[in-house]
N, C-alpha and C positions, 0 to 999 in steps of 0.2 A: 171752277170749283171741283174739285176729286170727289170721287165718290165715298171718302172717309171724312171730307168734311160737311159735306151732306149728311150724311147718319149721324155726326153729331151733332150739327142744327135739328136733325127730327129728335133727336131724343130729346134735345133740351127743353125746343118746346113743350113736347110730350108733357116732359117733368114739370116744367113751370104750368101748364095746364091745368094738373092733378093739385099743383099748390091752390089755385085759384079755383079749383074744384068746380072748373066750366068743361065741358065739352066740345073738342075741337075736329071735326072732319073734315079729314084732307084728300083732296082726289087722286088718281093716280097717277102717278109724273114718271114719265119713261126718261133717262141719261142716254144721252149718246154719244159717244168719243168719237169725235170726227177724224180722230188718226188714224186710225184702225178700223173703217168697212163697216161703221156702225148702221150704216144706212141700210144692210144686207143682211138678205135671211140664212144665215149658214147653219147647212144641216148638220146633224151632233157630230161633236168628235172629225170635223172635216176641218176644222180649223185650234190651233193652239196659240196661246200669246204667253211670252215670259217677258216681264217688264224688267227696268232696273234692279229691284230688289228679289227678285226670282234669279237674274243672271246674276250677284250680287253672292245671292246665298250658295248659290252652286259652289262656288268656289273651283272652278274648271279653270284649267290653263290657258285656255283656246276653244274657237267657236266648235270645231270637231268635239271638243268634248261633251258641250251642251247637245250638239244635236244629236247626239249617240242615243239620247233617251228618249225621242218623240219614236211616236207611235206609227208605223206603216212607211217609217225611212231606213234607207239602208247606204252605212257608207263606208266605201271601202279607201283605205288610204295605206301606202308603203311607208317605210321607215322614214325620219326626220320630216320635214317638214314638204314633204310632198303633197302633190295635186289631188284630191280628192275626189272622189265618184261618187255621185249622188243616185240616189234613184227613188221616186215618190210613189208608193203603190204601184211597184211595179214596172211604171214607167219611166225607167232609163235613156241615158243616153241624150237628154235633152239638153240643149247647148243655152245661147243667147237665152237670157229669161229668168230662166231655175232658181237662179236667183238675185234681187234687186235690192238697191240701196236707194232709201228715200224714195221710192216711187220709181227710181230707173233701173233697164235692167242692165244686165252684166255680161260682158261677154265673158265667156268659157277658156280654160288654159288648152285645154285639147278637148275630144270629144266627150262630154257629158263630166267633164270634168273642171273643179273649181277651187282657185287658191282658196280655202276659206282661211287659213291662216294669214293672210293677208288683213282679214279684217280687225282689229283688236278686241277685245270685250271691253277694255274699259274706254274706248269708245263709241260705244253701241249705246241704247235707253232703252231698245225693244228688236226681241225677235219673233216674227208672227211663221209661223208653219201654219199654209192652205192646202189641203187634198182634192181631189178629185177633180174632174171638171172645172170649168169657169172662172179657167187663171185669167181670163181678160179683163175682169172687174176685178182685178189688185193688181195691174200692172205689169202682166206677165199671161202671155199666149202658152206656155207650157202644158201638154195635157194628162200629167199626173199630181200636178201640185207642183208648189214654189216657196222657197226662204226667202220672206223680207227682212231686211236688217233698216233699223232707225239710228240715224245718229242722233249723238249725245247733248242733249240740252240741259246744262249745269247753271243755277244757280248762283248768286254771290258766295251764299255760304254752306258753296259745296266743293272748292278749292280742296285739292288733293295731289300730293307727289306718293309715286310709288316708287321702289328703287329693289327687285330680286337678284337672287343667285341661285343657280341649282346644279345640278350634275353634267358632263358633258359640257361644262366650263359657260353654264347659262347667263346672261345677263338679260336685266329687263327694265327697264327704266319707263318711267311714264307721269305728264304732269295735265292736271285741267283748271281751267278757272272760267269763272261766270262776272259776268257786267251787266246790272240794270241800269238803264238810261231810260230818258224820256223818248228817244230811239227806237228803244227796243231792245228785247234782252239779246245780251251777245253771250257767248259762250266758246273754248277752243279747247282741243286735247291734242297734244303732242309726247310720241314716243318712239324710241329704239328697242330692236329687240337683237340679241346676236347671241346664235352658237359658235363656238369658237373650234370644240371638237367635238361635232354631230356626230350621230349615228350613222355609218355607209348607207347608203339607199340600193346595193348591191344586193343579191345572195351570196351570203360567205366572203361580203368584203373587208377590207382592212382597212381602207384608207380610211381616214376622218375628214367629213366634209362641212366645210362653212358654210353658217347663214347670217344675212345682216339684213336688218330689216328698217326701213326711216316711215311713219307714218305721223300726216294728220289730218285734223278736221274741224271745220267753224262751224255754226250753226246761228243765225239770226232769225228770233219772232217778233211780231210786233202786230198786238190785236188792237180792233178799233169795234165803237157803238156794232156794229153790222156785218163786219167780216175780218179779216188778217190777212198778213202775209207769212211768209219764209222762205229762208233761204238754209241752205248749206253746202259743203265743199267738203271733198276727204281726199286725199294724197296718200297714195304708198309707192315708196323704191326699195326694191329689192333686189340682190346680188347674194347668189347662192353658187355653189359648187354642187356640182349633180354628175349622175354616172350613165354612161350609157350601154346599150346594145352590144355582145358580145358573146362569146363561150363558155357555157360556165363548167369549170372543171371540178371535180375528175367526170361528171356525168357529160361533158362532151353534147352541152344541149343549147341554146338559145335562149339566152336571158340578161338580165341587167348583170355588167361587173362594174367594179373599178374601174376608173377615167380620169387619168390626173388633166386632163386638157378638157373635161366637161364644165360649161358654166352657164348660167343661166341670168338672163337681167330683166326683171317687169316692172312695168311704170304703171301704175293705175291714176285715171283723173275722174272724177265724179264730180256734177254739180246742178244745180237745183234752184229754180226758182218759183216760188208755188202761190196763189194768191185766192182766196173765196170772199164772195160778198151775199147777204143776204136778201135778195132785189126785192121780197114779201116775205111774210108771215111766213107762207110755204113755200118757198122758191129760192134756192142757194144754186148759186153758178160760179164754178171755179176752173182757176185757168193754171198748168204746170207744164212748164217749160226745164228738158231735161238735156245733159249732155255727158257724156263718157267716151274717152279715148283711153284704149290700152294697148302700149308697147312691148313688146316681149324680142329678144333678141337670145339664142341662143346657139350654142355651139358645141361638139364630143367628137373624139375620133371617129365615128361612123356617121355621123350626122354632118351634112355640109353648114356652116355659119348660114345663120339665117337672123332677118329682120324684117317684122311686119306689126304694122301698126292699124288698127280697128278705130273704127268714129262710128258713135249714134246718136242721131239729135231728133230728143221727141217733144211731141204738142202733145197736151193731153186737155181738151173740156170736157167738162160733164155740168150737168143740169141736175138737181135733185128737187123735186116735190113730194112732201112727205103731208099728210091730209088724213087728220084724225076724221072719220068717221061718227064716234059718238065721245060724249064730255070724257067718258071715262078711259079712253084709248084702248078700250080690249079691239074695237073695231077700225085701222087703220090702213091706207092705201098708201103707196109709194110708186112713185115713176124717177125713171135717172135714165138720161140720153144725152146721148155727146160724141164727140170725135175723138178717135187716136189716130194719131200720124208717127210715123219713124223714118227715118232717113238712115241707111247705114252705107259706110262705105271704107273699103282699104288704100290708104294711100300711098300714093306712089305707082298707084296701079289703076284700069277702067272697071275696074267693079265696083258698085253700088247698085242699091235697092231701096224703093222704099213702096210702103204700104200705107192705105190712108181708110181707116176703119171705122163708119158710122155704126152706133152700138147704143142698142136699147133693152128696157129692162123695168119689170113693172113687178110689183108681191102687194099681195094682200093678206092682210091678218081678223080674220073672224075668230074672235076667241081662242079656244086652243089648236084649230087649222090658221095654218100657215102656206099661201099660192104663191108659186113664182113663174117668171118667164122671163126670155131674157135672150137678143140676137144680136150678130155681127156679122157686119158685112164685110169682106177685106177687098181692098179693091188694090192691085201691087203690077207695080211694073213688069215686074220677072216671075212670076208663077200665076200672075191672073186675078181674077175672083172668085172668092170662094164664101160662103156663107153657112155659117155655124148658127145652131141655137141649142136650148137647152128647159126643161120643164121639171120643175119638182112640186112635192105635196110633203108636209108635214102635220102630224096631228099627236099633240102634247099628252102624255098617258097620266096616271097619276103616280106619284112616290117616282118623280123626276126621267122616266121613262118618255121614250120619242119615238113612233114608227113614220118613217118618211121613206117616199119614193123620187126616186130623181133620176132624170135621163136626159140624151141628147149627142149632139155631134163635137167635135174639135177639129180644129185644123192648125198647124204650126209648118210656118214656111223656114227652112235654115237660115242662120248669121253668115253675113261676110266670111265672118274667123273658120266659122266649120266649112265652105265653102274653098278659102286661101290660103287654107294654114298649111304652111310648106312639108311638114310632117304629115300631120294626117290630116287634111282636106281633100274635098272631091268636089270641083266643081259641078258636074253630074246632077248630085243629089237633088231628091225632090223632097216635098213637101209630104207632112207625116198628118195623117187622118185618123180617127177615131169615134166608137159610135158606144 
């Protein structure tokens, strides 16, 4: 049930109430959206979510443009359809993590940088921006914050073809459809996107560079008495012309030109398998099984042809106990503990990593204070153990006002990718701290 058809069951009641001129008291019922981290006390303004109809209304071309508006992000991207630089309060530079699709993360094109165009909007349902601390309870170790991207679950009767054109010789085509079965709802979006004469990604080029883009994605739910499952899948191939490293003239300096021999090819695979059950009253335990391999294969006269390919396969349980305290739920407790595991590794080659993370996390709500706490422990083949934690306080003012305090440690061990990436990787690199 949404929370707009809630409000109109309460009204209605309401109204039929006042007809029969009885008096009805109803206690207080907290919603929780189990999609979205509903189980967590996030401090104000540390967290944003634009659903469907938010991305919808935007009317943006691409996910750069939506994100251009959140608060305490900065992203810097070059002409056409290039790789983009994130940075979340500050904290740049973060690779594997920053940002996850369905609960897995992502690996990076280069360092702290991410196709987002790769992603489409009209296959997305939700983008959540997290700040600060405590990316390990959304799926992501990053320690300035992180983009989750949800894929798209369509309805029967939400079939839709889109078909544009625009400058620079645009095309964009794009189709989704939904299936209810006694199965389970299925849902799929597929689409191309092609420049035909891009913008150079040069300073002061001339050339016109092509982009061709194939993307899609399934999505399968299917709820029962006590818990659900789902699944989902998203595909992108992309084949671009790109420019590389050179002199740039008349100023005789070091920078991107023209490259009729640059090109570039990424293959992105995501997929998902997630399931919860409600074992008590208080007690939900849920199990998500993730996987993402990305290929990138590129090549430009100063650059030698290269090809490398990234794999990561995570476990993720968690445990939640959620324990009103009194009838009226102003006074409630929560606990959630579980395991993260990751496995990464580049193929064709002996490097791999993985990490195996117990992690716990408890908040209490007394009125208008709000307690949290919350640790993890990492225990990792190649950079060791390390344990993180974190303490906040919250206390609700009136006229929608919040003073909270919050602190703690981070720790984020490098991807594979930033590790091998034949451009810019350093095997070297260590492990990035924070307090």
């Amino acid at each position: 049930m949404t929370i707009k058809k809630y409000l109109f069951c309460l009204l209605s009641l309401s109204t039929q109430a006042i007809a029969d001129n009885n008096k009805i008291s109803l206690s207080t019922m907290t919603i929780y959206d189990d999609q979205h981290f509903a189980e967590l006390i996030e401090q104000p303004r540390m967290i944003d979510l634009l659903d469907r109809e938010a991305i919808q209304t935007a009317e943006m071309p691409n996910l750069n443009n939506v994100l251009r508006n959140q608060t305490g992000m900065m992203l810097n991207q070059g002409s056409g359809q290039m790789s983009t630089g994130l940075s979340l309060r500050g904290a740049g530079g973060g690779g594997q993590g920053m940002v996850t699709l369905d609960g897995v993360p992502l690996f990076g094109n280069f360092a702290g940088f991410f196709s987002m165009s790769h992603y489409a909007l009209d296959a997305l349902d939700k983008i959540t921006v997290t700040r600060g601390s405590g990316g390990e309870r959304h799926g992501s170790r990053t320690l300035g914050g992180a983009i989750h991207l949800q894929t798209r679950h369509l309805l029967e009767k939400d079939n839709f073809l889109h078909v544009e054109g625009g400058s620079y010789d645009t095309m964009r085509e794009v189709a989704g459809t939904g299936l209810t079965t006694k199965a389970g709802d299925f849902s799929a979006v597929v689409g191309r996107n092609d420049i035909f004469t891009g913008i150079s990604q040069a300073q002061n080029g001339l050339e016109r560079d092509n982009f061709g883009m194939t993307h899609a994605s399934a999505n399968w739910v299917k709820d029962f008495s006590r818990g659900g499952l789902d699944a989902s899948f998203y595909y992108v191939r992309v084949n671009e012309d790109i420019d590389g490293p050179g002199l740039v003239l008349p100023r005789r300096t070091i920078g991107w030109v023209d490259d009729k021999k640059g090109s570039n090819f990424d293959e992105t695979w995501v997929a998902q398998l997630h399931g919860q059950y409600d074992l008590t009253a208080h007690w939900n335990s849920s199990l998500q099984l993730g996987f993402t391999q990305d290929r990138q294969q590129m090549g430009s006269t100063l650059i030698k042809p290269f090809t490398i390919t990234n794999q990561l396969y995570m476990l993720d349980w968690k445990n939640t106990h959620r324990l009103p305290l009194t009838k009226d739920s102003q006074y409630q407790a929560l606990l959630e503990w579980g395991i993260n595991s990751q496995q990464q590794q580049v193929l064709n080659t002996s490097t791999a990593q993985t990490v195996i993370s117990p992690n716990i996390r408890g908040e209490l709500i007394t009125g208008a204070w709000q307690w949290s706490a919350d640790g993890r422990f990492d225990h990792g083949d190649r950079y060791g153990n390390h344990q993180v934690f974190s303490l906040g306080i919250n206390r609700t003012l009136a006229n929608n006002m919040n003073l909270w305090i919050n602190g703690g440690t981070g720790y984020r061990q490098p991807g594979v990718s930033e590790l091998m990436h034949p451009v810019y990787g350093n095997p070297a690199l260590l492990g990035e701290h924070n307090v």
